[in-house]
C-alpha positions, -999 to 999 in steps of 0.1 A, spaced: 468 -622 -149 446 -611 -179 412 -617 -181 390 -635 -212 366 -624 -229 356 -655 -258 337 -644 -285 316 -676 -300 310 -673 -336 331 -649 -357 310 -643 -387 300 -608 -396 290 -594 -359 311 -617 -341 340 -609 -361 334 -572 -358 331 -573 -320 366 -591 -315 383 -563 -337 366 -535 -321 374 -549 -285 410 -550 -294 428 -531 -260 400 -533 -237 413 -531 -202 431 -566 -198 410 -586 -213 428 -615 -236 399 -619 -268 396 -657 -274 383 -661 -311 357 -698 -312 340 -710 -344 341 -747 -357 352 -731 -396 388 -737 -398 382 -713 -433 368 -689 -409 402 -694 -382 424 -693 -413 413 -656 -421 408 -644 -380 446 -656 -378 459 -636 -411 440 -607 -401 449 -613 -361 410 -611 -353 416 -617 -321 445 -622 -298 439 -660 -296 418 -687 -318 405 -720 -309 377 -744 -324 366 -760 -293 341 -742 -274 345 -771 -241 377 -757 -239 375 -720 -238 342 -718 -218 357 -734 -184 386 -703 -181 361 -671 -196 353 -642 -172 330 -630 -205 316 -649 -232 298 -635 -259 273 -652 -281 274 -643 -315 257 -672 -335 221 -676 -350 195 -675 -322 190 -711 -324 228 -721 -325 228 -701 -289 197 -717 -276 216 -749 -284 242 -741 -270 231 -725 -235 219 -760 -229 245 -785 -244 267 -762 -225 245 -751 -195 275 -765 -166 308 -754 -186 304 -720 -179 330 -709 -152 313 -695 -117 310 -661 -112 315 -655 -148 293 -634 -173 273 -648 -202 258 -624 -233 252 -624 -271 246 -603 -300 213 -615 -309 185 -595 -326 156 -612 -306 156 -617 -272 128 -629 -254 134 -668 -264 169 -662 -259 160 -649 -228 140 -679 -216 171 -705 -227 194 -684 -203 167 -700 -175 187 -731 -174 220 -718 -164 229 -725 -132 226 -693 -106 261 -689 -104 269 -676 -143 251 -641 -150 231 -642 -183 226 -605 -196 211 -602 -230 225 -579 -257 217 -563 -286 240 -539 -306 219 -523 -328 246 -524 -363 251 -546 -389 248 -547 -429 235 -568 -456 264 -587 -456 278 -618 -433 308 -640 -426 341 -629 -411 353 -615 -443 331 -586 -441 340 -578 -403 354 -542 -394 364 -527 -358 341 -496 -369 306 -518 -368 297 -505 -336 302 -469 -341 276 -443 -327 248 -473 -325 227 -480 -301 238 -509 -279 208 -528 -260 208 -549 -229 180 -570 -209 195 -577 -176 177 -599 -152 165 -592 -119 199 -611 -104 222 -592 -128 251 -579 -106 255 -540 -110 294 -547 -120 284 -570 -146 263 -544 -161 290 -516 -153 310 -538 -177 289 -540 -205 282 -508 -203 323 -499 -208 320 -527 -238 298 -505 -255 316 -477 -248 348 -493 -260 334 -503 -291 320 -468 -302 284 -472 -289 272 -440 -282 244 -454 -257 231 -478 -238 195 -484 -236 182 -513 -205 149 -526 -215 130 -563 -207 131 -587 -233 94 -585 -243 100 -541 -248 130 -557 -270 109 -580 -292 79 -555 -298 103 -527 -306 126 -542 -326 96 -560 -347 89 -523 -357 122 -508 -361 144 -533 -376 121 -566 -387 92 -550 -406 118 -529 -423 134 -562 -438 99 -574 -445 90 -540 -464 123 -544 -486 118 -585 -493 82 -572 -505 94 -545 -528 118 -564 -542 91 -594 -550 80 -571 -575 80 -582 -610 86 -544 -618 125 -555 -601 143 -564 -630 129 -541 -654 137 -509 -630 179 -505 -637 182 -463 -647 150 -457 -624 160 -463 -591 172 -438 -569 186 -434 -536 152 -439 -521 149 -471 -537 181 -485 -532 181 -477 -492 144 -491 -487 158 -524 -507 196 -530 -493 183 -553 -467 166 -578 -486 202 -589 -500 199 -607 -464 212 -639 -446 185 -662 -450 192 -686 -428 195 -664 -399 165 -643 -407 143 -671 -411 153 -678 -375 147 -644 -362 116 -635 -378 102 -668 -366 114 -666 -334 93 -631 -333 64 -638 -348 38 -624 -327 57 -595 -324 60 -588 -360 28 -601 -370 12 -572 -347 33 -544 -363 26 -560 -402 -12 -556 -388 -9 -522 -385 13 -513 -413 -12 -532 -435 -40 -506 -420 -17 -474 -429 -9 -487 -465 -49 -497 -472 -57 -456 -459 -33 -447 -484 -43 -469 -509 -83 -455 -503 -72 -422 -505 -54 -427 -538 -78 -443 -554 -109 -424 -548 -88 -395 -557 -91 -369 -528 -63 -351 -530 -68 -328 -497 -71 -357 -481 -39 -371 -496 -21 -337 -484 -36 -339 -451 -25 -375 -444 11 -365 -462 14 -335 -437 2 -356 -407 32 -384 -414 56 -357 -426 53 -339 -394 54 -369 -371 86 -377 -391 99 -344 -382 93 -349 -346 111 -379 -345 141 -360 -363 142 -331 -337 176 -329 -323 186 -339 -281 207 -354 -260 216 -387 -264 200 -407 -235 214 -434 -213 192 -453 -195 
């Protein structure tokens, strides 16, 4: 008898992990999301191999279910939901923060295994429309286990990834999650949402370049689910905006009271550090 893995939300990520787990192992991919626009397309484009708009009905019978909604729609749902979950089964999500996710998981009873996720992919775009299988490929996929996470539950989310295209798996606590990802990821979005407050914007068409138009293709975001994870974060990213504030105001001071060896010294010094970052190895899994 196959196996289910439901996916619960099929916007942009969601949408993207049920095409990209088409044909893993024996698993039977249940589509969920209340938009019947949203089912209409995942039928005509068979995003997964079965649909439904009920989530009370597909949670009793999954062996997997993945969380794809906002972070609060999962926090909701983790405890309108807490005893539907099937026993024995295994509980994740998709989310980009994880440490309040983390601490909704805490009312689940002992019997479903909660293991945060986090595959590091996605675009500027959202809704099922802009799904494709290939999201995934050669990211980084991210999970926060808990201390009763069963080593085959892990085993399988590690083959997910693998499925999927990841080309690692990194395990990490939900509180490494939050600070990292505040640098990596969040302040990024903030830097481009603050370039592209400039009044300078509409004026700069035949000027930009391919500098310009990476640091800014975030800030065409989802608002409503980046007001949620920034929030959600906010300590986190506060900290890393402190000290990106301190590196822009040493660049500023240099620039203004014109040392230019000292503007080639601080150039070389994050230049170099770049370079180390870029220095070829082997992937790690950890």
């Amino acid at each position: 008898m196959k196996q289910t893995i439901a996916i619960v939300g099929l916007g942009l990520i969601g949408g993207s992990m049920a095409l990209a787990l088409r044909g893993f192992e024996d698993y039977e991919i249940v589509g969920v999301d209340i938009s019947q626009p949203t089912l209409r397309f995942a039928r005509e484009h068979q995003i997964g191999d079965r649909l439904c708009d009920d989530v009370s009905q597909v949670l009793p019978e999954a062996d997997v279910v993945v969380l794809a909604l906002h972070p609060k729609g999962i926090t909701d749902l983790l405890s309108r939901c807490r005893d539907s979950f099937r026993p024995g089964c295994l509980v994740t999500d998709v989310c980009g923060v994880k440490g309040a996710i983390m601490e909704a998981a805490r009312l689940l009873p002992d019997c479903v295994d909660y293991i945060g996720s986090h595959p590091m992919a996605g675009t500027e775009f959202s809704g099922i429309t802009h799904a494709f299988a290939e999201m995934f490929r050669d990211s980084h996929y991210i999970i926060t286990p808990r201390p009763q996470s069963t080593p085959a539950h892990i085993a399988l989310l590690e083959r997910m990834a693998r499925h999927i295209g990841c080309r690692d798996v990194y395990h990490t606590t939900p509180e490494a999650h939050d600070s990292m990802i505040a640098y990596t990821s969040q302040m990024m979005h903030i830097i481009a949402l603050s370039v592209c407050d400039d009044e300078q914007l509409f004026a700069c068409n035949g000027f930009e370049g391919n500098s310009f138009r990476g640091c800014t293709r975030v800030a065409a975001l989802d608002v409503g689910l980046w007001t949620e994870l920034l929030s959600m974060n906010a300590p986190a990213l506060v900290e890393s905006l402190d000290h990106l504030l301190t590196h822009l105001t040493a660049y500023r001071e240099t620039l203004a009271g014109g040392d230019t060896a000292r503007l080639a010294e601080k150039l070389n010094h994050s230049s170099q550090r770049k370079r180390q970052v870029n220095l070829s190895g082997p992937d790690l899994l950890s």
